[in-house]
Structures are given as structure tokens and as C-alpha cells.
N, C-alpha and C positions, 0 to 999 in steps of 0.2 A: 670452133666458133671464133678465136681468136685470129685464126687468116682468114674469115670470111668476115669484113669490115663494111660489110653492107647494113644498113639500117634491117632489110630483114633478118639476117645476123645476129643485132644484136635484142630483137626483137625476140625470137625463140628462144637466145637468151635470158631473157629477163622472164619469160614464160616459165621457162625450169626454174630459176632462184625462187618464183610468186609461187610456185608449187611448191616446192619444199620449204618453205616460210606458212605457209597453209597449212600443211598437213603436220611439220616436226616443231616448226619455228616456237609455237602455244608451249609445249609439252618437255620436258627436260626427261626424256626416258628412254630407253633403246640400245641400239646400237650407232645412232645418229648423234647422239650425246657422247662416245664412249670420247676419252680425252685425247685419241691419237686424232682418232674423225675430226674432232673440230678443230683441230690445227692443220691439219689437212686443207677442210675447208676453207679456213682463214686463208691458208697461202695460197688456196684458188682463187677464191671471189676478190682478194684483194690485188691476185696477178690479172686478174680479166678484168676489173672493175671496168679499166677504159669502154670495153667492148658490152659488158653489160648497162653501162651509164649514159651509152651514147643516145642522145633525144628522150631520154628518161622524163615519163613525166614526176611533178613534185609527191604524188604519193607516193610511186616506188621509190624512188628517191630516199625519203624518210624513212620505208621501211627495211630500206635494205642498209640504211647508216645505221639505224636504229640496231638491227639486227648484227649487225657488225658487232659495234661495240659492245652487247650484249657479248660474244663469242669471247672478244676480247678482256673482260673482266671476269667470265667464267673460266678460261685458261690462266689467268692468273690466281684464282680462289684456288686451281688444282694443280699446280704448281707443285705445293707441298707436299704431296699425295701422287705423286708422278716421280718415276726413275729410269733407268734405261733411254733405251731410243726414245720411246715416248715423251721424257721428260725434255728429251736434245730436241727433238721436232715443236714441242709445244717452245721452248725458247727461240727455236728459226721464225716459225708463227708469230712470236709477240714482238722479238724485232723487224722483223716483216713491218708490221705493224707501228711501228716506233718511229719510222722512218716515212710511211707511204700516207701514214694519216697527221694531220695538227695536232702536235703535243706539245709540251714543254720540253726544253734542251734535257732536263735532267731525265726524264723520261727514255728520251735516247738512249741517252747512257747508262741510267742501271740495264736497258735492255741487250745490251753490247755487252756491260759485263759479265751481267748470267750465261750469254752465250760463249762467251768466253772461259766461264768457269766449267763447261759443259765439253769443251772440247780437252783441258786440264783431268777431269774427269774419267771420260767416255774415250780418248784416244789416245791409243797406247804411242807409243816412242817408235813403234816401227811402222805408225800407221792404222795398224787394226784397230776394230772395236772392240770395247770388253767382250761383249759376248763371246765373242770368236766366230762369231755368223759374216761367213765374206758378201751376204748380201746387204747386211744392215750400212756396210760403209755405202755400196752405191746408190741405197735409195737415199741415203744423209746429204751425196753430193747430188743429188736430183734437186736437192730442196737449196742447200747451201750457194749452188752457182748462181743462180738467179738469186738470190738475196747478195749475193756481193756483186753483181751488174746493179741492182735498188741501192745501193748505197751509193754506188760510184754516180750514176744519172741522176740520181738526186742532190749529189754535192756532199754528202754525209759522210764523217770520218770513217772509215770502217773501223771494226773491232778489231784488238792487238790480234787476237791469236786465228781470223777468221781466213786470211792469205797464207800461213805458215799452215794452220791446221790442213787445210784443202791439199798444198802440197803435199803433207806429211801422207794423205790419205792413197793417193792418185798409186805409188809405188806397190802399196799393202793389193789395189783393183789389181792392178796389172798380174802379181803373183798368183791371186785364186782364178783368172783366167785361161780358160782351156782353149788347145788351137780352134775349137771349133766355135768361139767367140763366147760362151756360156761360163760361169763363176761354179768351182767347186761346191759342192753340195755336203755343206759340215755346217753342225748345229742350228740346226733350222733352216738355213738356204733352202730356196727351191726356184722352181725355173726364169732366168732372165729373159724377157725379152730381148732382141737383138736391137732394136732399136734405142730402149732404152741404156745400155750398157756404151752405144755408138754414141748418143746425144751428150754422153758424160766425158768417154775418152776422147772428142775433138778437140776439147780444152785443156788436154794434158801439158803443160810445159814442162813437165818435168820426165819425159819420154827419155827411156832409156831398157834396156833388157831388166825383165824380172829379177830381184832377188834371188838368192838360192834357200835364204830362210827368211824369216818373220820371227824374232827371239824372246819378242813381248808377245806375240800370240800363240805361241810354239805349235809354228808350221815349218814341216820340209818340202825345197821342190826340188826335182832330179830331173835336167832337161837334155837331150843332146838328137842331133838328127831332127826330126820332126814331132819326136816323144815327148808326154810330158807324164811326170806321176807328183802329186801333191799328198803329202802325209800328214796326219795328226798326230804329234807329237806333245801332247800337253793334255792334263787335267783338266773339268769342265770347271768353267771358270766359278769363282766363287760367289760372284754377283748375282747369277743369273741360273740357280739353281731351277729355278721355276720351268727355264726354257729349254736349258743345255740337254745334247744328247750324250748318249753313254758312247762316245763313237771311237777312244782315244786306240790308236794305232791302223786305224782305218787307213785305206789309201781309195785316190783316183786315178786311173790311169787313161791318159789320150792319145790318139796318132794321128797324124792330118789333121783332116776334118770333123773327126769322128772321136765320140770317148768310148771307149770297150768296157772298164770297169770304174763302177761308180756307188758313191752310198746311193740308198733308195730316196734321199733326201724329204722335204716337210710339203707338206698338203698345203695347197694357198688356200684352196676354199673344201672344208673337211669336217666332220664333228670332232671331238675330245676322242673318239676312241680309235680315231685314225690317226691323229696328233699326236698320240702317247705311244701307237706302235713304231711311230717312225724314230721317237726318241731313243729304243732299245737297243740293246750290241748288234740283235742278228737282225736288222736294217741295216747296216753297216759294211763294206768289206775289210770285215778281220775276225776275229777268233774267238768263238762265245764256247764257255766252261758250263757243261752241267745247265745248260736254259736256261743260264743266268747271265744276267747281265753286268757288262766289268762296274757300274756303277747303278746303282739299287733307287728307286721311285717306291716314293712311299704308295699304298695303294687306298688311301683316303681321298676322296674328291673333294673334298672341303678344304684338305691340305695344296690342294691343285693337282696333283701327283708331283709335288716337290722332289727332286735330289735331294734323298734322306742319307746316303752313303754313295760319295762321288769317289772316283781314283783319286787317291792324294798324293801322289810322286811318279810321274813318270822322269824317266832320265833317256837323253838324245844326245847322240854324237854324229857327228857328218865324218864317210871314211872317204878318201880319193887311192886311188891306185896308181902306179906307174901307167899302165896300157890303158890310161884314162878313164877307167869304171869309176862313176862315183857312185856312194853311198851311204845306205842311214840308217843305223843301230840304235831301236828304241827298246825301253821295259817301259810296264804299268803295272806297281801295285796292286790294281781293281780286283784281283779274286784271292788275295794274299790272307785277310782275315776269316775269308768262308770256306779256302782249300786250301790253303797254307803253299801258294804256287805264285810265281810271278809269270808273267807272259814278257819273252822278246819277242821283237821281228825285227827281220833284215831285211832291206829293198837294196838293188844295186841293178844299176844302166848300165851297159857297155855304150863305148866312147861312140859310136853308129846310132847309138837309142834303137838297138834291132833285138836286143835280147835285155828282159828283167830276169833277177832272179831274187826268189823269196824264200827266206826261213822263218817258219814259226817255233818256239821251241818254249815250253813250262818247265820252269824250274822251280823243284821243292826245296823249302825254307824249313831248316830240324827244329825251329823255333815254335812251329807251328802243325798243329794235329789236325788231318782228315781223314773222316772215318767214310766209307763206302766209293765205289769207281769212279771214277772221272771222265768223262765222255767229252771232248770237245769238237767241233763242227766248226772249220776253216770255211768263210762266205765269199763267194766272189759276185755281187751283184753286176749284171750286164747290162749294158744301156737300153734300150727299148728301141733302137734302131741297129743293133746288131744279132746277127743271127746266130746261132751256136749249134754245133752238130756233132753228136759223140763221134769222136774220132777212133778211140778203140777203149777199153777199162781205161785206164790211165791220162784219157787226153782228151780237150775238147777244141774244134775249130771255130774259131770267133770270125764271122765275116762282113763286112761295113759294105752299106749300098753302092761305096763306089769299086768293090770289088777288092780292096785291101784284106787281107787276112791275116790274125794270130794266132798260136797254136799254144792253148792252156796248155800243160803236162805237170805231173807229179808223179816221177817214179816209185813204185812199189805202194802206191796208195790208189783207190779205187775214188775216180773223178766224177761226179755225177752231176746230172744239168737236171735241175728243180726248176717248177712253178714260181713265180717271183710277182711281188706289186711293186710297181717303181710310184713314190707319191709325187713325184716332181716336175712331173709333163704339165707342159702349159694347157692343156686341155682339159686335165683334171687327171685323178689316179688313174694307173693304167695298166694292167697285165704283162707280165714280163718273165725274164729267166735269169737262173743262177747258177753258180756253180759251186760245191760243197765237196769238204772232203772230210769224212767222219772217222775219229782218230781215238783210240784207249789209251790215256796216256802212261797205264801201267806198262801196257806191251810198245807204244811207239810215243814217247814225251816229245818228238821233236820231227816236222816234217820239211821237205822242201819241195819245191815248185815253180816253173818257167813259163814265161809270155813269150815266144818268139813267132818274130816276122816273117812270114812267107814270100818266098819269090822276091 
């Protein structure tokens, strides 16, 4: 609507707004009402206003100012009652707003400060958001760039922390981006458009190579050749119990253009009981104890399925090698009080990025008693664009449409390719494969396992 500046243009325009002013506008109930929506909303109708306003007559007119401002005071009644990203988008919303409509100066300004305290808040010192979700920063900078071009074209001071913050943010994008232009898929992520991920990174001035870690979001990444592996490294945050997944030591791994191993990542459009499986260890690639998952959801709906019992200590060191291998030595607490076990893993790239190599290994705690077997189940989730084909017991072939291939392997353990649901595809859930390796940690506490590149 907005490149088509024709009076019919803005005519169908104004057709859609008189329709959802009809039907929602009356009614304060739904999911029209929910407080992300109508900040959402605001920073539509108020970024197209021109194209919707153009030869308006005086009714619309009034009912869409009317309507406006209506938004505008119902986002600040919920304000209080708003946290998270929601509460960050509804302050982009109300400065949005502070600046594109007639207020008073001081109006400005408290609304520059809130946003300002929200970046204080919500973004960490390496960039990341609390949550630890690599998608919540890029849809923040969807909203945040066009609100600092509205301050600058309007003459408006902008807010202290809103050019530093955007900086800060731009390096945190770059690290959960995979070569194949898509953001890691941890704690709720799920699939980027290419577009929109493009429309954010052409405004990067702060361009330079990824990070190797993120130390405020406790992420690893190990790049070298064309490789990329992104690991989670960190407890789920403590904010954000409601949303976080159980995913800690998970890895992704990409090459070219293609990602091979990936979490199953989160449903865009899903019921609650698709949401809550994707939250679990074994959606994950990494290493679920016994069916259980390294951090426990309570199973009350009323509770939300809240994080009742999160990992509380993971510990990360990055190792480098002489012959250039780098690598990254994690533990997690998460099955320490129910098995009395910690989980390591080891990720390491050779200096080519043509061979990973992985150890998982449970270590018993004498401090702690577990009565009955231990059965754990190594997950290697495969992307839904690569193909796998049992290679022989021990091994499976990964192969990418453009004909690239890796060869799973784990000697002396039996490699198996399972049924899999990826919830991440831009099309909706979608059918997929895995790779599992089922381990007694009486007879085997510690396994290992290789990604290498063919040809």
C-alpha cells in the first residue's frame, strides 16, 4: 500500500482500517486487543497514516484519529502489566506516537525515557535480549530503525540510549546468523524471513566478522572454512521462565548454504501443545537423561507450563589448539538433583571447518543418590532440506540439495535416523529426520561422535 501512492491506493487502504474499526474497533476482546497487537498496530497505522489519510474524507478522518488515540491511552493503561518484548514494542509504539502526533514537549520526553529504560533493561552488554531468543533482537530492530529515521525527519532529539542501543544490537544479529542467511533457532526462535533479516542488515554500520561468543547471553560460535556451529552455553534465563526452552548445550551446525543440524525450533502459528513440545530437551540437539528434560515445566495450564526447575549453573570455556582447532567445553547442572549426573560436551572445528568432533560424557556426583538405570538418548535434529541415508550401524550420510555431503559417525555406538517434526519452517510444522544414539550410562557414561565433509 505504501509504494502504491495512488489515490486508489490509498483508498483500499482506508477500506481495511473502516473494516477493522467496524468489526474490533466497538469491542475491547480477542486477540486484536492482545497488548503486543495493538502496538503493533500503532506503529502501522501511524507509519502509513500518509497513504491512508490521503483525500480522506472528514469522517474517516475522525474516526481513525479517534481510534488512534484510543490505542494510544490503552497502551499506556497496560503498560504496568506488560514486560518482555511486549512491554519494549509497546514503549517503540508510544514514542512512535510522541513524536508523529501533537503533544506536549514533556510528552516526548517521558516517552524517550521509558524507551530508554527498556533498552537498560531488556539488552544485555553483548547485545542480546534477555530472553536469549536471537529472534526477539531482529524483530525489535524492525520496529526501532524506523522510529529513529521519525525522530531524525521530524527534528526530534532522539533518545540517549536509542543509536548506542541499535549498535549494541546489530553484532549480537550477525553471531546467530547461519551462512544460509537464517538466525539460530534457541529459545523460541523460528523461521526468518530472508527478507526481512536483509531489510535490517543494510543498516548495519557496525559491520564486521561475528563474535566468537556473546558472554551476557552465554552463546558459543566455532567458524572456520565455510562452517558455522552456534552453541548454548547458559541457563534459561531467569526472566523469561514462561517462554524459555530446556535447550542448554544444544548445538547448530551449518556449511555453505545449507544448515545439517539444528534445534527443531518454535511454531509461529501453533496450539499450546505444539509450543510446549518444542520447549523440551528432546527438540533440541543434545542429550536427554531418562525422558527427561535437563529443565522441568510444570504441568499445570493455569501455571502456563512455567519453568518450575531450570539448569542453574552451566560452566563454558573456549579451548584453541596449536593446528588451529578451536573449541568449547560446556557442563549443566539440569539432571544433577534427579540423577545425581552432570552432562559435559565437547564441540571442536578443525582449522579447514571440514571435521567437528563431539563428546558427550555424564558424570556422577557421590553427593548425590540415583536409584534405577539411566538411559540417555544423544538427538541430532536434521534440517528439513537435507537428506540422510544410513550409511552402515555406526554412520549416517547428510546430503544438501546442492550435492554437499557430511558423514555422521560414532564409533562403537549404533547411529539411528528417526522420524522427526521440525516446528520452524515458514510454512508451518513440518515432517523431518533425526539422528539418535541410545546409550546406558552404566555400561557406556561417555560417547563420541564426528561430522566430516566429503569430497
Amino acid at each position: 500500500m505504501r509504494a502504491n501512492k495512488s489515490e486508489r491506493g490509498s483508498a483500499v487502504a482506508r477500506m481495511i482500517v473502516d473494516s477493522w474499526l467496524s468489526i474490533h474497533g466497538g469491542r475491547i476482546e480477542g486477540i486484536a486487543w492482545e497488548t503486543d497487537v495493538v502496538s503493533q498496530r500503532v506503529i502501522a497505522w501511524l507509519s502509513h497514516s500518509p497513504v491512508v489519510l490521503q483525500n480522506a474524507d472528514r469522517g474517516f478522518y475522525r474516526r481513525f484519529m479517534k481510534s488512534l488515540a484510543f490505542h494510544i491511552g490503552y497502551l499506556r493503561r497496560m503498560a504496568p502489566y506488560s514486560s518482555g518484548e511486549v512491554r519494549f514494542r509497546l514503549r517503540i509504539a508510544l514514542a512512535t506516537a510522541s513524536v508523529a502526533m501533537p503533544v506536549r514537549a514533556a510528552t516526548v520526553r517521558r516517552a524517550a525515557q521509558a524507551l530508554d529504560r527498556e533498552f537498560d533493561s531488556q539488552i544485555l552488554p553483548d547485545g542480546g535480549h534477555i530472553s536469549r531468543n536471537p529472534r526477539i533482537g531482529l524483530e525489535l530492530l524492525l520496529d526501532l530503525l524506523p522510529l529513529r529515521q521519525t525522530y531524525v525527519n521530524l527534528g526530534h532529539d532522539l533518545p540517549q540510549k536509542l543509536i548506542s542501543g541499535i549498535d549494541r544490537m546489530y553484532p549480537a544479529l550477525r553471531f546467530f546468523r547461519h551462512q544460509d542467511g537464517d538466525l539460530a533457532l534457541f529459545n523460541g526462535a523460528t523461521s526468518t524471513l530472508a527478507d526481512e533479516l536483509m531489510s535490517v542488515l543494510r543498516y548495519d554500520e557496525t559491520a564486521g566478522q561475528p563474535f566468537k561468543a556473546l558472554p551476557h547471553s552465554r552463546y558459543q560460535r566455532l567458524a572456520a572454512g565455510k562452517t558455522v556451529i552456534i552453541a548454548d552455553t547458559g541457563p534459561p534465563s531467569p526472566g523469561c521462565f514462561r517462554t524459555a526452552h530446556a535447550g542448554s548445550l544444544s548445538f547448530e551446525m551449518s556449511s555453505g548454504r545449507y544448515r545439517f543440524i539444528v534445534n527443531s525450533g518454535s511454531p509461529k502459528f501453533a496450539g499450546q501443545r505444539y509450543t510446549q513440545m518444542a520447549r523440551t530437551t528432546a527438540a533440541h540437539s543434545t542429550v536427554v537423561l531418562n525422558d527427561t528434560s535437563s529443565s522441568r515445566f510444570s504441568p499445570s495450564a493455569f501455571l502456563a507450563h512455567m519453568m518450575t526447575e531450570p539448569v542453574e549453573t552451566v560452566i563454558a570455556e573456549r579451548v584453541e589448539t596449536e593446528d588451529g582447532r578451536e573449541g568449547i567445553k560446556a557442563s549443566h547442572d539440569g539432571y544433577l538433583d534427579a540423577f545425581g549426573v552432570i552432562h559435559e560436551r565437547e564441540l571442536t572445528l578443525n582449522a579447514a571447518g571440514s571435521i567437528v568432533t563431539g563428546m558427550d560424557r555424564f558424570v556422577a556426583d557421590d553427593r548425590y543418590h540415583s536409584e534405577g538405570p539411566l538411559r540417555a538418548v544423544a538427538r541430532f535434529h536434521i534440517h528439513p532440506s537435507i537428506v540422510p541415508r544410513q550409511n552402515d550401524t555406526e554412520s549416517v550420510l547428510l546430503t544438501a540439495p546442492d550435492g554437499e555431503s557430511w558423514l555422521f559417525s560414532s564409533p562403537g555406538n549404533e547411529v539411528l535416523i528417526s522420524e522427526d517434526i521440525f516446528f520452524a519452517d515458514s510454512a508451518g510444522i513440518s515432517s523431518s529426520d533425526q539422528i539418535e544414539i541410545d546409550f546406558d550410562l552404566a555400561e557406556k557414561p561417555e560417547i563420541r561422535w564426528f561430522l566430516s565433509r566429503k569430497g
